[in-house]
PATOR-867415 format. One record per residue (C-alpha): residue number from 1; residue in one letter; x, y negated, z negated. Coordinates in nm, 4 decimals, decimal comma. Each point is the difference from the previous one (the first is absolute). Layout:
N
+-----+------+----------+----------+----------+
!  nr ! rest !        x !        y !        z !
+-----+------+----------+----------+----------+
! NUM !    A !        X !        Y !        Z !
...
+-----+------+----------+----------+----------+
***
This chain:
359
+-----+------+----------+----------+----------+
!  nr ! rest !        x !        y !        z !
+-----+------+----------+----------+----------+
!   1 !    X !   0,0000 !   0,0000 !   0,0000 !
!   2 !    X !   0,2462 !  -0,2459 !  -0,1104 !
!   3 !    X !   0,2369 !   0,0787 !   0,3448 !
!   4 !    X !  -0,3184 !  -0,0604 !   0,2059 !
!   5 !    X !  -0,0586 !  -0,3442 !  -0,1653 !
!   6 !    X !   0,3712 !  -0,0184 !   0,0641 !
!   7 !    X !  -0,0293 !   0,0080 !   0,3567 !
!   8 !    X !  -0,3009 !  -0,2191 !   0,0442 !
!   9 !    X !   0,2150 !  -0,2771 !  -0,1149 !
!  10 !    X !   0,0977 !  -0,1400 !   0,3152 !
!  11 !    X !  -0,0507 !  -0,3293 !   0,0168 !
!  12 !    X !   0,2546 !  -0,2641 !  -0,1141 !
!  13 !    X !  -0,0478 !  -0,1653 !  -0,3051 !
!  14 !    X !  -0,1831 !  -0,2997 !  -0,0445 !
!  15 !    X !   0,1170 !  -0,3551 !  -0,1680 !
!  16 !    X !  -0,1850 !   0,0268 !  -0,2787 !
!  17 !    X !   0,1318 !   0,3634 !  -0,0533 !
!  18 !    X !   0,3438 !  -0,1128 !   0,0157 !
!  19 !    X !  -0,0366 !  -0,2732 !  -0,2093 !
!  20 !    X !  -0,1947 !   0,2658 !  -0,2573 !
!  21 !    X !   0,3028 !   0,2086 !  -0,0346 !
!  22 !    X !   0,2254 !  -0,2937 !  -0,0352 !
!  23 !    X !  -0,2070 !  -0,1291 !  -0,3644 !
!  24 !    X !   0,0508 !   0,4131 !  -0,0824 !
!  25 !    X !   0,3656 !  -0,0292 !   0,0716 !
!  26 !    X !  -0,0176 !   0,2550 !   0,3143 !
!  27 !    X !   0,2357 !  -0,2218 !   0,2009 !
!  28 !    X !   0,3110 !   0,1533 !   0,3065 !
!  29 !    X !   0,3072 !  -0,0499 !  -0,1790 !
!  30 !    X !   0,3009 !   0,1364 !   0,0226 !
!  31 !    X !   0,2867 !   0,0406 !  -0,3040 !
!  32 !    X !   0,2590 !   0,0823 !   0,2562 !
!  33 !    X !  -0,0521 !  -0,4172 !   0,0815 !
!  34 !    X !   0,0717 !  -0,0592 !  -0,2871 !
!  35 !    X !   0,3023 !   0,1578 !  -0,0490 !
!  36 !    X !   0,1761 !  -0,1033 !   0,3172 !
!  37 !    X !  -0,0904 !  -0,3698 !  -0,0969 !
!  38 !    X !   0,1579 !   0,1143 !  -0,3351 !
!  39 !    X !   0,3071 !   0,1558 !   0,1572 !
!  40 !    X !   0,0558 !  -0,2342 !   0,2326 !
!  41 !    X !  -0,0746 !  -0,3311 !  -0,1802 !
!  42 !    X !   0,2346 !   0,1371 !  -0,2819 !
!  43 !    X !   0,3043 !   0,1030 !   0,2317 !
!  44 !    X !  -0,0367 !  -0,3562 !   0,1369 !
!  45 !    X !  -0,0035 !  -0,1810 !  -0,2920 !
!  46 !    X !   0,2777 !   0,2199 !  -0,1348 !
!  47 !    X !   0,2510 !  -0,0792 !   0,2909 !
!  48 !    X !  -0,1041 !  -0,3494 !  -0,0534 !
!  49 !    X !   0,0619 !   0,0069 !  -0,3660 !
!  50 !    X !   0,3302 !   0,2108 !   0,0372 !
!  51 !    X !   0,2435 !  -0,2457 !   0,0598 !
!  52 !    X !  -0,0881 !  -0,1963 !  -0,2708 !
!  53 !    X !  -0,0653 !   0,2400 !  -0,2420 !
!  54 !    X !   0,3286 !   0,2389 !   0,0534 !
!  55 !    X !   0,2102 !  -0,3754 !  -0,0850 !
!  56 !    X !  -0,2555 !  -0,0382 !  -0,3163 !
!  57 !    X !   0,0856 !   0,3633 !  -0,1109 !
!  58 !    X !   0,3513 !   0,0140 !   0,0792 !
!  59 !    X !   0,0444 !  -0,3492 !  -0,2102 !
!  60 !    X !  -0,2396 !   0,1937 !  -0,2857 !
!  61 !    X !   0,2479 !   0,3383 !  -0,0048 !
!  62 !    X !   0,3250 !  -0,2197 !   0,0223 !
!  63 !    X !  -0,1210 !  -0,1388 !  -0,3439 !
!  64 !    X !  -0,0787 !   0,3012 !  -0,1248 !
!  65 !    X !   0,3325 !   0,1612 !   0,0310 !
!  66 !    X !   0,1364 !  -0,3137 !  -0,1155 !
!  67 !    X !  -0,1061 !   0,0432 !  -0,3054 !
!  68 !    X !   0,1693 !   0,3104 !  -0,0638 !
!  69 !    X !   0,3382 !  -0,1604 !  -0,0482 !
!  70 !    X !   0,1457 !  -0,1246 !  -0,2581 !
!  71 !    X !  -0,0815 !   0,2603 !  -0,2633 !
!  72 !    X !   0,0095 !  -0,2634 !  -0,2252 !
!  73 !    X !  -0,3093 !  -0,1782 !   0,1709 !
!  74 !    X !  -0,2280 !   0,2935 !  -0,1568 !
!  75 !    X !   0,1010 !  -0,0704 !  -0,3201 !
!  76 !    X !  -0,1283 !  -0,3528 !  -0,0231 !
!  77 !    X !  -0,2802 !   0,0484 !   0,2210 !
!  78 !    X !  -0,3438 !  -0,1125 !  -0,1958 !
!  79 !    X !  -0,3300 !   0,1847 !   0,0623 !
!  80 !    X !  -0,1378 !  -0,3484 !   0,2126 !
!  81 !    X !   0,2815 !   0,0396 !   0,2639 !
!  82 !    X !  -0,1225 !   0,3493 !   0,0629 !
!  83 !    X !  -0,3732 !  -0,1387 !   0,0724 !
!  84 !    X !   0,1246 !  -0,2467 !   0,2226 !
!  85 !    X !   0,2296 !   0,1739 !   0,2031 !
!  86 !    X !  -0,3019 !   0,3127 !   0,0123 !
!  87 !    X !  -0,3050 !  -0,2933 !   0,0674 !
!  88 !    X !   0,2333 !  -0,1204 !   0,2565 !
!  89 !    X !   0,0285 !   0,3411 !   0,2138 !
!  90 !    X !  -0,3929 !   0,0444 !  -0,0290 !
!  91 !    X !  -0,0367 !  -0,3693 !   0,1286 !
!  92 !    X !   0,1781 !   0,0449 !   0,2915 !
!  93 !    X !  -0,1458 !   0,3620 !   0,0577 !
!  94 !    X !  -0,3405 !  -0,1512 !  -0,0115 !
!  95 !    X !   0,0386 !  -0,3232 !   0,1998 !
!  96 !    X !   0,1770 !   0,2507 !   0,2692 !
!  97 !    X !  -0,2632 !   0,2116 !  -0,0390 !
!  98 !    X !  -0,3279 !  -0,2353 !   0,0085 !
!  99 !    X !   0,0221 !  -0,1202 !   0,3289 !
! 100 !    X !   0,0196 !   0,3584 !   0,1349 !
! 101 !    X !  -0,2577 !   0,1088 !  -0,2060 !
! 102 !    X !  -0,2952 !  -0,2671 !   0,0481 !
! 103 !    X !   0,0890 !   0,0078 !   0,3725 !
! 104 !    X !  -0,0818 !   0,3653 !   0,0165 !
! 105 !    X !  -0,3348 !  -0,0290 !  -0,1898 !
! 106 !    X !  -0,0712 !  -0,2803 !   0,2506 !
! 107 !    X !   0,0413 !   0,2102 !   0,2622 !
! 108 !    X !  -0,1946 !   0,3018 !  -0,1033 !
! 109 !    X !  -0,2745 !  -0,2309 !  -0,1117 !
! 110 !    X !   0,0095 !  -0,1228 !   0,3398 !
! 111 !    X !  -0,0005 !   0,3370 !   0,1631 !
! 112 !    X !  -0,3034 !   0,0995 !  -0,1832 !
! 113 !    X !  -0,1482 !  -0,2912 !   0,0817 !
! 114 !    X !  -0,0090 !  -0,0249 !   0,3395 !
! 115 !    X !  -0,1772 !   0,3871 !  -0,0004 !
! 116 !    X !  -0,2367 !  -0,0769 !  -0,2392 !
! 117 !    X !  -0,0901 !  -0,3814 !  -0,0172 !
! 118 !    X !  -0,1100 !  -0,1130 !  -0,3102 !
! 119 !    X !  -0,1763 !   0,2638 !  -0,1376 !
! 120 !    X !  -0,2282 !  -0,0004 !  -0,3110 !
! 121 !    X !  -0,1749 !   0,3350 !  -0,1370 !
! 122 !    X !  -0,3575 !  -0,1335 !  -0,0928 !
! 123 !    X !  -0,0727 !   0,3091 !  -0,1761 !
! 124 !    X !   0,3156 !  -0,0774 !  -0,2922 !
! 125 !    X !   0,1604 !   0,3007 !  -0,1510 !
! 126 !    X !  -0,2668 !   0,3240 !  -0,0459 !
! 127 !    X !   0,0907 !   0,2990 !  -0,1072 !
! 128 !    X !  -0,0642 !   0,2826 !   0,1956 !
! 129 !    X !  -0,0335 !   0,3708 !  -0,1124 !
! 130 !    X !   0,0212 !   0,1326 !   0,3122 !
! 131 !    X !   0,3741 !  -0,1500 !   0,0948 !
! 132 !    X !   0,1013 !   0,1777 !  -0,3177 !
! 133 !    X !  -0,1482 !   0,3391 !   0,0784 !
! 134 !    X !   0,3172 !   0,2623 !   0,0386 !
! 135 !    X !  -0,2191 !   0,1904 !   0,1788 !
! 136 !    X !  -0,0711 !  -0,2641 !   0,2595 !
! 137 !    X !   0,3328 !  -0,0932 !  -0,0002 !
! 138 !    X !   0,1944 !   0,3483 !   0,0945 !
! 139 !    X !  -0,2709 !  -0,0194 !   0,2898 !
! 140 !    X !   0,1175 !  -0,3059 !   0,0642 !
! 141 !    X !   0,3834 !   0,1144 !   0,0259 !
! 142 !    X !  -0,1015 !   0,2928 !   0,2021 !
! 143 !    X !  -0,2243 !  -0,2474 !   0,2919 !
! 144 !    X !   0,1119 !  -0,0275 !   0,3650 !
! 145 !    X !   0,1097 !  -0,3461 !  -0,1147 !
! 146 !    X !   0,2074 !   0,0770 !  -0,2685 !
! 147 !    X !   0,2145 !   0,2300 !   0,1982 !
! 148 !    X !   0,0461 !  -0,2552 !   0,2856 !
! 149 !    X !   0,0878 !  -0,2752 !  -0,2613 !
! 150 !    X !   0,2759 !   0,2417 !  -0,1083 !
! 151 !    X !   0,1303 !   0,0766 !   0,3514 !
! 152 !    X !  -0,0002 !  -0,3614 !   0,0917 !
! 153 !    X !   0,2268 !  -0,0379 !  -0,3362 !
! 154 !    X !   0,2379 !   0,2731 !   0,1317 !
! 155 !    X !   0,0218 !  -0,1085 !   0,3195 !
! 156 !    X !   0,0864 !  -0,3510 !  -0,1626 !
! 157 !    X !   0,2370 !   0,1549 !  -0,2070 !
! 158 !    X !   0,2054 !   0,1500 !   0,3072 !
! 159 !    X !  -0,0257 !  -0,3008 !   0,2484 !
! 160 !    X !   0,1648 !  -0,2028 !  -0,2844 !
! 161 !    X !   0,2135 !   0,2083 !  -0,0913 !
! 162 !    X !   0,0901 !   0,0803 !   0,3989 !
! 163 !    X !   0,0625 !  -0,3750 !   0,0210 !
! 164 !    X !   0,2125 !  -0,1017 !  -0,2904 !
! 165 !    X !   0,2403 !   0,3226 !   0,1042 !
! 166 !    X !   0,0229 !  -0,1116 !   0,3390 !
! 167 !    X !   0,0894 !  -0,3350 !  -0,0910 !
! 168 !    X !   0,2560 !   0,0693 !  -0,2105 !
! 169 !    X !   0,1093 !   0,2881 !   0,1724 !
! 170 !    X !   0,3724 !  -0,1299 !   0,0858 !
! 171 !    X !   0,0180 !  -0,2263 !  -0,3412 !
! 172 !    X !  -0,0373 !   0,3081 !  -0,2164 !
! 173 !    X !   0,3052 !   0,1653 !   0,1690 !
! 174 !    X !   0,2292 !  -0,3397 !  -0,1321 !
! 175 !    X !  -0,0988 !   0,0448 !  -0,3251 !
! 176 !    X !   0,2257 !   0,1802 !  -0,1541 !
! 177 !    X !   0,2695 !  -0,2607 !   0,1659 !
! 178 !    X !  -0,1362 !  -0,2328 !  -0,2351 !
! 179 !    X !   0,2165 !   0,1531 !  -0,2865 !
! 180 !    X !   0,3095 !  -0,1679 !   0,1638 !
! 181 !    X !  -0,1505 !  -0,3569 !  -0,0056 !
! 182 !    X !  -0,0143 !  -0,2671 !  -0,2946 !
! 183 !    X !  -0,3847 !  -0,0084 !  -0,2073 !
! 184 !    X !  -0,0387 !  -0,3259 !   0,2287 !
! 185 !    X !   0,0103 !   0,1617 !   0,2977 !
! 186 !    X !  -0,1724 !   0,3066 !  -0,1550 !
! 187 !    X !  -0,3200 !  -0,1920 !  -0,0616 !
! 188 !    X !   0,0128 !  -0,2270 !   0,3386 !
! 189 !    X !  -0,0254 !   0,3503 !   0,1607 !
! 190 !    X !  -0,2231 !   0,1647 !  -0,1941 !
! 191 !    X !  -0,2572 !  -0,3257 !  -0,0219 !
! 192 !    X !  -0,0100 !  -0,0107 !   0,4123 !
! 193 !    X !  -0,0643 !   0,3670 !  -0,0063 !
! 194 !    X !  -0,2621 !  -0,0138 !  -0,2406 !
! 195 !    X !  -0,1671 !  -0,3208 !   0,1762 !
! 196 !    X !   0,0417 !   0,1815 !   0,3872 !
! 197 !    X !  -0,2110 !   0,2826 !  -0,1922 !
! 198 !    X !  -0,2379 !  -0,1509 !  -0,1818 !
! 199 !    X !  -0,0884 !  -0,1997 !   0,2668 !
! 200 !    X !  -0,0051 !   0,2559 !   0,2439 !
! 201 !    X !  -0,2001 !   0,2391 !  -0,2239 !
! 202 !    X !  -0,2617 !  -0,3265 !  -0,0872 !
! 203 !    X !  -0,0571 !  -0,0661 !   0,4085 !
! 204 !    X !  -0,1085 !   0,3987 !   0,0386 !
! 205 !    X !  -0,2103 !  -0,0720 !  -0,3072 !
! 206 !    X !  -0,1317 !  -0,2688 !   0,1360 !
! 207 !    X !  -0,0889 !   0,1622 !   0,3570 !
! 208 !    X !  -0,1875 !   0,2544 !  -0,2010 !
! 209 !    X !  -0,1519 !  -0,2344 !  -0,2152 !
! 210 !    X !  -0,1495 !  -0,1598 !   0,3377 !
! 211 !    X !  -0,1369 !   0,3486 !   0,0593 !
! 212 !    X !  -0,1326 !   0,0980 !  -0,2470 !
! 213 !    X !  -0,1857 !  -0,3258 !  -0,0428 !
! 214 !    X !  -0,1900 !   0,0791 !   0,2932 !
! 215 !    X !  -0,0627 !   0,3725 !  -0,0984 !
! 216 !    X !  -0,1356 !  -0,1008 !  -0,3278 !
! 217 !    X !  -0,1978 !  -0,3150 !   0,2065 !
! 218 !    X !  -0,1462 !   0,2573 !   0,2106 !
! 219 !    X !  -0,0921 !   0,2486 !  -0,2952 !
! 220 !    X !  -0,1703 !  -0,2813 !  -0,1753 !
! 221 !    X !  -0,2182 !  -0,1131 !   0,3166 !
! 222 !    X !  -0,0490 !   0,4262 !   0,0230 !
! 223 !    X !  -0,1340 !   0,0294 !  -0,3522 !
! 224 !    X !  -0,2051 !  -0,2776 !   0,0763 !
! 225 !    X !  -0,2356 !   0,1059 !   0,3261 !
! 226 !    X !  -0,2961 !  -0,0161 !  -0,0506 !
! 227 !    X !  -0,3501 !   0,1999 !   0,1326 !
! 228 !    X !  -0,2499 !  -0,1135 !   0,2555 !
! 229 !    X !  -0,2739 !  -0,0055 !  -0,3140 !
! 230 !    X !   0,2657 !  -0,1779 !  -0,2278 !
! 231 !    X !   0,0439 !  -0,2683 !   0,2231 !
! 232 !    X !  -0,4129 !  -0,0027 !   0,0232 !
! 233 !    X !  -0,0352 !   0,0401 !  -0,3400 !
! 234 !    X !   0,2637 !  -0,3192 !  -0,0449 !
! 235 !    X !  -0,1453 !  -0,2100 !   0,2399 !
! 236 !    X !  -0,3565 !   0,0121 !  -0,1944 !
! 237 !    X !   0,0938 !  -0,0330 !  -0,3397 !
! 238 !    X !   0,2275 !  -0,3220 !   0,1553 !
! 239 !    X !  -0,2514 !  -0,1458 !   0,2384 !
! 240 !    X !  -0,2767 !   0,1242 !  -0,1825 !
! 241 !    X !  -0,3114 !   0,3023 !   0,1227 !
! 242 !    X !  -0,1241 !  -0,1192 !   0,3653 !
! 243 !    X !  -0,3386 !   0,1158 !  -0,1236 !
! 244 !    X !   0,0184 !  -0,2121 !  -0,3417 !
! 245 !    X !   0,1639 !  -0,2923 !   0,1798 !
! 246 !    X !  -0,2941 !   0,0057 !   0,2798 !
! 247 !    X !  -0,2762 !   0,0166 !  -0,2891 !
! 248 !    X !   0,1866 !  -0,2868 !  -0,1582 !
! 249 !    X !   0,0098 !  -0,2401 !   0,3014 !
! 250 !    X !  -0,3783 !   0,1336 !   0,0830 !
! 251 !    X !  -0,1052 !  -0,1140 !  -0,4110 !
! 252 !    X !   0,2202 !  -0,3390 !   0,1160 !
! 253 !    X !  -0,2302 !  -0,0822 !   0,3231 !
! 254 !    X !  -0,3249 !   0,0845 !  -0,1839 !
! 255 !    X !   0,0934 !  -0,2548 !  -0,2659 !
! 256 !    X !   0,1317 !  -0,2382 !   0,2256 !
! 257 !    X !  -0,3269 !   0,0195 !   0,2174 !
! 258 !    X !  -0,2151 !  -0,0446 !  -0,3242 !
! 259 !    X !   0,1678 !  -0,3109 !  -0,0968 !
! 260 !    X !  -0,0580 !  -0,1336 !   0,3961 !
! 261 !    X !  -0,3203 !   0,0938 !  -0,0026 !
! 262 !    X !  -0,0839 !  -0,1299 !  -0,3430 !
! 263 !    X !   0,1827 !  -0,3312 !   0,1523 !
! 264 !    X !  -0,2853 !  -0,0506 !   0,2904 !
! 265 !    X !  -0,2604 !  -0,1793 !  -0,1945 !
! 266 !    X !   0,2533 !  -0,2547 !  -0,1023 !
! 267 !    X !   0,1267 !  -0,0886 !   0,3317 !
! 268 !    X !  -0,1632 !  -0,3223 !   0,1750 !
! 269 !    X !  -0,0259 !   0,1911 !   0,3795 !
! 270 !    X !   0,0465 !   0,3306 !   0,1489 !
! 271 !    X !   0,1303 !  -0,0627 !   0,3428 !
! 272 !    X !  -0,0849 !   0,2951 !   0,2835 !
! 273 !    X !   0,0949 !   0,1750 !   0,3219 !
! 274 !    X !  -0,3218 !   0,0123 !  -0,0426 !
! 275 !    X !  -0,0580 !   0,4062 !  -0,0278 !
! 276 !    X !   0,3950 !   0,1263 !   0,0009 !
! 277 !    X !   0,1566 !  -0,2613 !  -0,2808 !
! 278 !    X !  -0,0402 !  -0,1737 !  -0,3040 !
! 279 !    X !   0,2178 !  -0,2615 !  -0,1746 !
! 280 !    X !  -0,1122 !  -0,1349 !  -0,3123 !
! 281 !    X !   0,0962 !  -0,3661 !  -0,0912 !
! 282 !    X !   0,0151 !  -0,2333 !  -0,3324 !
! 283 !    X !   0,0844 !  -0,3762 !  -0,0210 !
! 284 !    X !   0,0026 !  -0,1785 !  -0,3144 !
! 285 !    X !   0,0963 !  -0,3943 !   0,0698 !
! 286 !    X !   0,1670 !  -0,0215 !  -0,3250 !
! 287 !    X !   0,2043 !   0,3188 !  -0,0775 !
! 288 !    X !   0,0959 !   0,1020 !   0,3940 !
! 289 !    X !   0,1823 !  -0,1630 !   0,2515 !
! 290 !    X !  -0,1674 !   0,2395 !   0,2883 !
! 291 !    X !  -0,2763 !   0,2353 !  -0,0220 !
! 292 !    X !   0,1120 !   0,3537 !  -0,1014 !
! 293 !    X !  -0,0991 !   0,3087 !   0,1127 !
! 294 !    X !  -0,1585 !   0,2200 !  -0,2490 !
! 295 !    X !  -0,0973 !   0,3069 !   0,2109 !
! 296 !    X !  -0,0062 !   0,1048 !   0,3233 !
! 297 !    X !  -0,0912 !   0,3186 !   0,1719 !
! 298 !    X !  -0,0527 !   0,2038 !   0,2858 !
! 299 !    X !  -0,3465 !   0,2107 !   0,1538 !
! 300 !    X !  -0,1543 !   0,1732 !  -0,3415 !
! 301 !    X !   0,1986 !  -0,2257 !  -0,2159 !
! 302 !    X !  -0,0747 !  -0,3096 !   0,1600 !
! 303 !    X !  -0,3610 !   0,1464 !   0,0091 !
! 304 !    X !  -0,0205 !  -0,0056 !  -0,3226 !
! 305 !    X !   0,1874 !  -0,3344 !  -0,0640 !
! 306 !    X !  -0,3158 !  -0,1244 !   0,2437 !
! 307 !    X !  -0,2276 !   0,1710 !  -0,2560 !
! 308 !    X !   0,1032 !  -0,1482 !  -0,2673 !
! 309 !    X !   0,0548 !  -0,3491 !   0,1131 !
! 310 !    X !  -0,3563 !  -0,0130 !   0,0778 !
! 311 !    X !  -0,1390 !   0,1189 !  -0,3622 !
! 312 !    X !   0,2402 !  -0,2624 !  -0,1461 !
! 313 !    X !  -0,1094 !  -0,2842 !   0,2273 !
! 314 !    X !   0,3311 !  -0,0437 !   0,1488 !
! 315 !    X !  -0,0131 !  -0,1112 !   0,3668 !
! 316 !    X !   0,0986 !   0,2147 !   0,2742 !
! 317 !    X !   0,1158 !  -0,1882 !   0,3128 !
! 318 !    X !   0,1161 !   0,1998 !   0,3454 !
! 319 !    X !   0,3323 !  -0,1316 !   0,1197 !
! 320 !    X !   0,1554 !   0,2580 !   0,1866 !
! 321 !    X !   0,3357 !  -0,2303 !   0,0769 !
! 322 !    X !   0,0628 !  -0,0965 !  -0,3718 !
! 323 !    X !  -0,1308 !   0,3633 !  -0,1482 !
! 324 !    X !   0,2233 !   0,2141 !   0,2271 !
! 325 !    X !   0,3280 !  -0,2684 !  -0,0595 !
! 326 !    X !  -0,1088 !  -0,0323 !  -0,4068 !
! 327 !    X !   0,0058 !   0,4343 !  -0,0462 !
! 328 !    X !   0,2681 !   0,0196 !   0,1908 !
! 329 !    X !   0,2746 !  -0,2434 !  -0,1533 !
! 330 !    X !  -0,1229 !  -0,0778 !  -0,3490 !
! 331 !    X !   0,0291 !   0,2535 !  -0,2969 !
! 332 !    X !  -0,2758 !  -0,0207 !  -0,2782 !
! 333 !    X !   0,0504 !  -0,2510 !  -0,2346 !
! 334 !    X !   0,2407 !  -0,2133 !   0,2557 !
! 335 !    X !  -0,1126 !  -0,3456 !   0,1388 !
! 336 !    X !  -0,0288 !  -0,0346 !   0,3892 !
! 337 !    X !   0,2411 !  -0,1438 !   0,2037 !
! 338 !    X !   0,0263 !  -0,3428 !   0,0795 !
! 339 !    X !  -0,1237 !   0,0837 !   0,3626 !
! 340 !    X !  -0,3268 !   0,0558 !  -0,0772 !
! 341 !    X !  -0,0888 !  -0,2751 !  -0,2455 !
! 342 !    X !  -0,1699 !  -0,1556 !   0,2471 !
! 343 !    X !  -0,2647 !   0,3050 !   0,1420 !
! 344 !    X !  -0,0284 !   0,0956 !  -0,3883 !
! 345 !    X !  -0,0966 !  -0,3696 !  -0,1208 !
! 346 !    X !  -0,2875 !  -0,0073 !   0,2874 !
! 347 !    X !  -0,1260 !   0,3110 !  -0,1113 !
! 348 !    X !  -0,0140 !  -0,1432 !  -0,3924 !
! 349 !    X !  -0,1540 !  -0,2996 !   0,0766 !
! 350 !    X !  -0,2658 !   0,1548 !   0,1914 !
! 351 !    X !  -0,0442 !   0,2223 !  -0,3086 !
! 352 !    X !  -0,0010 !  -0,3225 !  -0,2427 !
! 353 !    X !  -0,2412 !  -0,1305 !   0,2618 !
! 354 !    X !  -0,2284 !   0,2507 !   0,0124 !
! 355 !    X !  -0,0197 !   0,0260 !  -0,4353 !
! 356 !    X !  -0,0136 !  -0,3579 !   0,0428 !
! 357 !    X !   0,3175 !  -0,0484 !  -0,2665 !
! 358 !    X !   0,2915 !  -0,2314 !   0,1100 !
! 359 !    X !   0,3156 !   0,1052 !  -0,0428 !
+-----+------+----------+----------+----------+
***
């Protein structure tokens, strides 16, 4: 059951799924990013830093050894000098070693975030009983995914280890020449060895990271597909039921028809096509700067705006010109356009007329 909902998911995932399993957590990231921007941003800011800090430790173990001779110096040698000459040491250890170290938590951060964005878990820290199961988790050791994660890790193992030997494949050979050169020389030798490797090894780390990235990108969009009813199922509980949403706007016009029809028997003249239209018009001198139209309608509606226009005593007037141009351009509850001032004001003031009432 659970392989044929498997394989029903074939649809890619949606937006809002995405952005789902990102407030979970469930993001592509890859550790092996991290590491080559640890690797790398470290051996940098280590060749950077070595000049400058082989001169600092040199000075540092110079005064060391100085202070093995005279004998004598021991003897009047207080318990403060100690402190200062040991506070000393760790302050220069740890100003060498604070550039090196921030830099490489700048970088890591860095590396995670550009995989991840800024990511916040909206569901905090829960404990769950089922991560803890042992049973669940030797299943978990024994999955299809385990046992590629652990051949991708020995294959990672061997292409690094492949690369640094090849590398250093000729230096290794002059190392035992070493023996006949001064400690100088020694560590000049052995500090461009170490850098040609490290860098070396940090590039193949990196190429893999790259890959991997993508592999773990593509598992993530995987895990994500989606079914045909999913996406269905998404779409309504996002955009809302058709069925509800038509019943809605239905229960919207009824109401808004009630309130135009209730809005006849306060309108001063219902204008006609005569049979086909009906508009619906108020003027009041003091509160309006144009008559407004207050309903308007078309065949059984503007039947019934007819209907009720005559039990109310409002005027109906045929004007085919100003009824078809009135439905046509003015919403309910707008004013008409300047255009037709004119027609409409002939048509009041024959109304006015006719109730004998001046405007």
């Amino acid at each position: 059951m659970a392989e044929d909902d498997k394989s029903n998911k074939t649809e890619p995932a949606t937006p809002k799924r995405k952005e789902d399993a990102r407030r979970k957590g469930q993001v592509a990231m890859s550790r092996d990013v991290s590491t080559a921007a640890i690797l790398l941003g470290g051996i940098g800011l280590l060749a950077a830093m070595l000049p400058v800090g082989l001169q600092r430790m040199t000075e540092m173990t110079r005064q060391g050894l100085m202070l093995s001779f005279p004998a004598e110096f021991y003897d009047g040698m207080s318990i403060e000098q100690v402190y200062t000459v040991v506070i000393q040491a760790g302050l220069t250890v740890f100003a060498l070693s604070l550039p090196i170290v921030v830099g490489v938590l700048v970088v890591a951060s860095a590396a995670s975030l550009l995989q991840t964005g800024l990511l916040w878990k909206s569901n905090g820290l829960q404990l769950e009983f089922a991560r803890i199961n042992p049973i669940k988790g030797l299943s978990k050791l024994a999955s299809f995914r385990s046992v590629m994660e652990l051949i991708k890790g020995l294959l990672k193992i061997a292409i690094v280890t492949g690369v640094g030997i090849w590398v250093a494949r000729y230096d290794i050979l002059r190392i035992p020449e070493l023996i006949e050169f001064d400690m100088g020389t020694v560590l000049q030798v052995t500090g461009r060895l170490s850098l040609k490797v490290g860098l070396a090894v940090s590039g193949a780390i990196a190429v893999l990271a790259v890959l991997d990235y993508f592999y773990q990108r593509y598992e993530w969009e995987r895990s994500l597909r989606m079914s045909k009813q999913e996406i269905k199922e998404e779409h309504k509980s996002t955009e809302g039921d058709p069925l509800i949403k038509s019943r809605v706007r239905t229960v919207q016009r009824e109401l808004t028809k009630k309130r135009m029809m209730a809005a006849v028997k306060t309108a001063d003249v219902v204008i006609t096509n005569p049979t086909h239209l009906a508009v619906a018009l108020k003027y009041d001198t003091v509160k309006m700067s144009a008559p407004v139209v207050v309903a308007k309608g078309a065949g059984l509606i503007a039947e019934r705006i007819r209907e009720l226009a005559r039990h109310h005593g409002v005027p109906v007037v045929e004007n085919k010109f100003v009824a078809r141009t009135i439905f046509k351009l003015v919403d309910i509850g707008r004013e008409i356009p300047n255009d037709l001032y004119r027609a409409v004001a002939e048509i009041l003031a024959f109304v006015y007329r006719a109730r004998g009432v001046t405007p």
